[in-house]
ROVEX-65315 format. One record per residue (C-alpha): residue number from 0; residue in three letters; x, y, z. Coordinates in steps of 0.02 Angstrom, whole numbers, always signed. Example, Ala and Ser with C-alpha at 12.3 -4.5 7.8 and 13.67 -1.06 7.14 Angstrom:
! residues 2
(0,'Ala',(+615,-225,+390))
(1,'Ser',(+684,-53,+357))
***
This chain:
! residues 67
(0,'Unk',(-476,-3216,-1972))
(1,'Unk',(-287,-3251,-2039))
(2,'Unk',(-264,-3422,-2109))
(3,'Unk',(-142,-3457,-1943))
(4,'Unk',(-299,-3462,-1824))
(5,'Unk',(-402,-3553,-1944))
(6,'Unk',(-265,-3677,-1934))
(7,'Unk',(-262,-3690,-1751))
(8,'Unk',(-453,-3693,-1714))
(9,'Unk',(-464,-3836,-1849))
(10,'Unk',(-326,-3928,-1759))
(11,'Unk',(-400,-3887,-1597))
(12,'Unk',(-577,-3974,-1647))
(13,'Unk',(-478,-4123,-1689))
(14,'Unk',(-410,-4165,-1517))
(15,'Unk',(-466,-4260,-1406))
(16,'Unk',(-596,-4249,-1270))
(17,'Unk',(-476,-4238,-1136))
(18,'Unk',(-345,-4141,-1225))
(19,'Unk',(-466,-4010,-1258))
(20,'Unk',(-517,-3972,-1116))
(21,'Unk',(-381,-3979,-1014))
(22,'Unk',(-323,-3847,-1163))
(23,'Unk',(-496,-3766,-1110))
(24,'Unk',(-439,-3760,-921))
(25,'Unk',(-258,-3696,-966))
(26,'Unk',(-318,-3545,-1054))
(27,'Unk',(-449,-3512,-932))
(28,'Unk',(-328,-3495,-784))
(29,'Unk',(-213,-3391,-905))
(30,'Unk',(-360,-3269,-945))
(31,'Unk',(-413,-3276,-738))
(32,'Unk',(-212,-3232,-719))
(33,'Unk',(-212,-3092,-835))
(34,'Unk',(-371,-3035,-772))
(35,'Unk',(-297,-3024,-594))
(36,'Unk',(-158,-2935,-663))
(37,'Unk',(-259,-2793,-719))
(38,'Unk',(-362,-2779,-579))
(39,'Unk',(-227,-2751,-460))
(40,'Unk',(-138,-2606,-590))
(41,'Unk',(-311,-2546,-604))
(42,'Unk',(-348,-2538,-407))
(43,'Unk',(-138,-2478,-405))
(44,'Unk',(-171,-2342,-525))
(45,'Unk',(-348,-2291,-418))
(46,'Unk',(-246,-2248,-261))
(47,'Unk',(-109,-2144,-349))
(48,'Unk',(-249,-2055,-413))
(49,'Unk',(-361,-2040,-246))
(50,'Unk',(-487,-2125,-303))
(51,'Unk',(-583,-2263,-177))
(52,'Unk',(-728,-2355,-163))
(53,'Unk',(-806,-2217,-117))
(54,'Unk',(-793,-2108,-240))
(55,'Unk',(-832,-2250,-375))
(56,'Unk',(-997,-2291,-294))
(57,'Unk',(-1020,-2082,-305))
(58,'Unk',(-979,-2101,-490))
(59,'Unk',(-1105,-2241,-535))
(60,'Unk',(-1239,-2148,-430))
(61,'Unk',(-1240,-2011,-520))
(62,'Unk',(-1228,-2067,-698))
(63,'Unk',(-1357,-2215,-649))
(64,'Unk',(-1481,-2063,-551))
(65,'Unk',(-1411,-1921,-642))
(66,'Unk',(-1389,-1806,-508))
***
């Protein structure tokens, strides 16, 4: 771990209470947000290939059964 995010997790413990976690709460929406994000070019990328539900429930059948 560089010396730069050693820094900032030290710094971080020192806050207070409240600051961290609404610092908690801020980087959980951004990771929820960027989560979304990828789901939807994920599910975007699925249909330009053909690919629904379907087929994915197909796919985890048979690697989960192995037929």
């Amino acid at each position: 771990m560089s010396e730069a995010v050693q820094e900032i997790l030290q710094r971080i413990q020192q806050l207070p209470e409240e600051d961290r976690l609404q610092l908690e709460q801020h980087l959980a929406f951004a990771a929820e947000a960027e989560w979304k994000r990828e789901a939807d070019e994920a599910r975007r990328l699925a249909r330009q290939k053909g690919i629904d539900q379907a087929a994915i429930d197909r796919a985890v059948e048979n690697v989960r059964y192995r037929r």
